[in-house]
C-alpha positions as CSV (number, residue, x, y, z in Angstrom):
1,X,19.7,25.1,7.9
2,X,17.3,23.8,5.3
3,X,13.8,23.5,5.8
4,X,12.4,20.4,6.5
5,X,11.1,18.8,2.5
6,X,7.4,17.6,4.0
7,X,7.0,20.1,6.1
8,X,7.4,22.6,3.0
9,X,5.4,20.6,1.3
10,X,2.7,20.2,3.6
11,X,2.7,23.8,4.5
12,X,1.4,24.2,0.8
13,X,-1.4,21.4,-0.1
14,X,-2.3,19.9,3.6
15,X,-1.2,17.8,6.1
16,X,-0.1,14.1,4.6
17,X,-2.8,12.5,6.4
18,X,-5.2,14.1,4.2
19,X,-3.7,13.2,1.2
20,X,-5.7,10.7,-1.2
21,X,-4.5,7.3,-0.6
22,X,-3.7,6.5,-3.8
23,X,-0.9,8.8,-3.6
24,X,0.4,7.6,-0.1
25,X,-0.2,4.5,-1.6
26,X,2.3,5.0,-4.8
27,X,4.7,7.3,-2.5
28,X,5.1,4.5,0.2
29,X,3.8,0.9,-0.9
30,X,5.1,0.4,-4.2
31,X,8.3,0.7,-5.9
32,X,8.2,3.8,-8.7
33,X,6.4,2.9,-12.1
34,X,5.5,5.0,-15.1
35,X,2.2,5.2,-13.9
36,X,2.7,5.8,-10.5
37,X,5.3,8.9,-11.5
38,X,2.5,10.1,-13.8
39,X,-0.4,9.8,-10.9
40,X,2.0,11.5,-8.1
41,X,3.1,14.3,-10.6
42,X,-0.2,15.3,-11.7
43,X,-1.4,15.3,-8.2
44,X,1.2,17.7,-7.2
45,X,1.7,19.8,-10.0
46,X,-2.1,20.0,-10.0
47,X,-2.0,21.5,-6.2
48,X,0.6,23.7,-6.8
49,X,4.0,21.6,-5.4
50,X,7.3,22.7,-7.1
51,X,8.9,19.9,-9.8
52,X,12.0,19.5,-7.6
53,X,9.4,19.6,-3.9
54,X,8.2,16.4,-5.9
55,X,10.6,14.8,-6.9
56,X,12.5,14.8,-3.5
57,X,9.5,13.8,-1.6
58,X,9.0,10.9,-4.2
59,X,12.5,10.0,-3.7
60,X,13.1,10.2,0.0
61,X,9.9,7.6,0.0
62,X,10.8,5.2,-2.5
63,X,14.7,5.7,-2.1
64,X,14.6,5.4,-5.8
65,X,15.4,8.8,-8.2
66,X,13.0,9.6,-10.1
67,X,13.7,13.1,-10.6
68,X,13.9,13.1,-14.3
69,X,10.5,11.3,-14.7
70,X,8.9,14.0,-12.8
71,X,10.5,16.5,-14.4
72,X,9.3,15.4,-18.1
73,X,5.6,15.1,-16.4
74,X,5.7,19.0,-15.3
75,X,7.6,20.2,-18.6
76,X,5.1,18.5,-20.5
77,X,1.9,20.0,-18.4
78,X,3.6,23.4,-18.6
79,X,4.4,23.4,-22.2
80,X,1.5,21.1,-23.6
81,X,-1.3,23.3,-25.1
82,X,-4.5,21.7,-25.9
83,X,-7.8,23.5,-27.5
84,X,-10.6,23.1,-25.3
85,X,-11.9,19.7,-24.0
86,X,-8.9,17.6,-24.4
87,X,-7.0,17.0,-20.6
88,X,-3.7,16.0,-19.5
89,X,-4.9,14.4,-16.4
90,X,-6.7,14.3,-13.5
91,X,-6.5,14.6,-9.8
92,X,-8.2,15.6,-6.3
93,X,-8.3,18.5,-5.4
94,X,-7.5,19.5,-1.5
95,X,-8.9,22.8,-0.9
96,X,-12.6,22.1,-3.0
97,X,-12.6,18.7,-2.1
98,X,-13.0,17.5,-5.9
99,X,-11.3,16.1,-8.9
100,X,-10.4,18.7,-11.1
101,X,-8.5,18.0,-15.2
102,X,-5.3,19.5,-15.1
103,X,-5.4,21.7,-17.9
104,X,-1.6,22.4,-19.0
105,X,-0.3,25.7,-17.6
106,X,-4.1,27.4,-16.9
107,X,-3.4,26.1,-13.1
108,X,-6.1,29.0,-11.9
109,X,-8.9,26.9,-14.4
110,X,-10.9,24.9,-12.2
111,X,-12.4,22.9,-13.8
112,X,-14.4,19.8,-11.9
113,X,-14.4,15.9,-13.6
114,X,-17.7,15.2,-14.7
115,X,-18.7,12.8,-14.3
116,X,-17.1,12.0,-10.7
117,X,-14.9,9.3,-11.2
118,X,-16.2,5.8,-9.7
119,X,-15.7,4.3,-6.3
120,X,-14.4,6.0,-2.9
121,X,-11.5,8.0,-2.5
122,X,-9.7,7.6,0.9
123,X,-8.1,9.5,2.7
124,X,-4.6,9.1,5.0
125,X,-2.9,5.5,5.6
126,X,-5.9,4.0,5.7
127,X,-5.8,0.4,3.8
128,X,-2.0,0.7,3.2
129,X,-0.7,-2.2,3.8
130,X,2.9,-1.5,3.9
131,X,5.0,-2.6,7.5
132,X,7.7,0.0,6.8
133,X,5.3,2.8,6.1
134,X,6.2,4.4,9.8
135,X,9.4,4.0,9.7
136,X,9.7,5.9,6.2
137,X,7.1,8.3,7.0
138,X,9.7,8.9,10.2
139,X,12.4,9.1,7.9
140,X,10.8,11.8,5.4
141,X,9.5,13.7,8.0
142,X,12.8,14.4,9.1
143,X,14.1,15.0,5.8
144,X,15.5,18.5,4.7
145,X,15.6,20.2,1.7
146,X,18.2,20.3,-0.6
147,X,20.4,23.4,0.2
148,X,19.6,26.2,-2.2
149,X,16.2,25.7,-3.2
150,X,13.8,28.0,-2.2
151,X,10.4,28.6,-3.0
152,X,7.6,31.8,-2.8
153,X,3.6,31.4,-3.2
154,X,1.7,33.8,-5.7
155,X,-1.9,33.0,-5.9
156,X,-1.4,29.5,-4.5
157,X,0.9,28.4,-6.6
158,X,4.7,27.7,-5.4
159,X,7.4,29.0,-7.5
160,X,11.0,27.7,-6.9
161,X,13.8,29.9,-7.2
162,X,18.0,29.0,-6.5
């Protein structure tokens, strides 16, 4: 049998509840958007999740596919190359607790946002305000894995393989 999808996924970046809201927020709330493909994508790409982890997770939420629009996101972070100074996004950080610029395929480059972007970032469910978000949540957390993908960790950084 296939191992549960956010429980892999959790295993790697945290437990959901300490996910930034705005993720939870575009995951659960809302139905997909360009923008909230491109947020979600750089957050997990950033922390290290596998393109297809992703794009089952955002699907299994929004019961919309998306995987196509989460795949261009991680091709083009993998394959974009930028001289020094220009960023393909931004996101937080679990494990140092900051946002860091995703910097195309350099994933070991930490490299903090100055400054810290404004306002308060949340953490969890708080302020979503979405009735079905239990039931969902429910759904995805019973939720396997497609059959056949597998994935290793080298240096914090998932790897899928078939």
């Amino acid at each position: 049998m296939s191992p549960l999808l956010l429980e892999s996924i959790e295993s790697l970046i945290g437990l959901i509840e300490s996910w930034p809201n705005e993720i939870l927020w575009y995951l659960f709330s809302v139905l997909p958007s360009a923008e909230g493909i491109r947020v979600v994508s750089t957050f997990f790409y950033g922390s290290g999740v596998p393109c297809e982890l992703t794009y089952q997770l955002y699907e299994a939420c929004s019961g919309r596919k998306v995987s196509n629009d989460v795949c261009f996101w991680y091709e083009w972070f993998r394959t974009v190359m930028f001289g020094y100074g220009i960023h393909l996004g931004k996101y937080y950080n679990l494990r140092i607790r900051k946002y860091l610029y995703v910097n195309g395929p350099k994933l070991w480059q930490c490299e903090p946002v100055i400054p810290k972007p404004p306002g308060r970032t949340l953490f969890g469910f708080q302020s979503l305000l979405c009735p079905e978000t239990d039931s969902i949540l429910h759904h995805v957390r019973h939720k396997r894995m497609r059959v056949g993908l597998r994935f290793v960790i080298v240096n914090n950084v998932a790897d899928v393989y078939v």
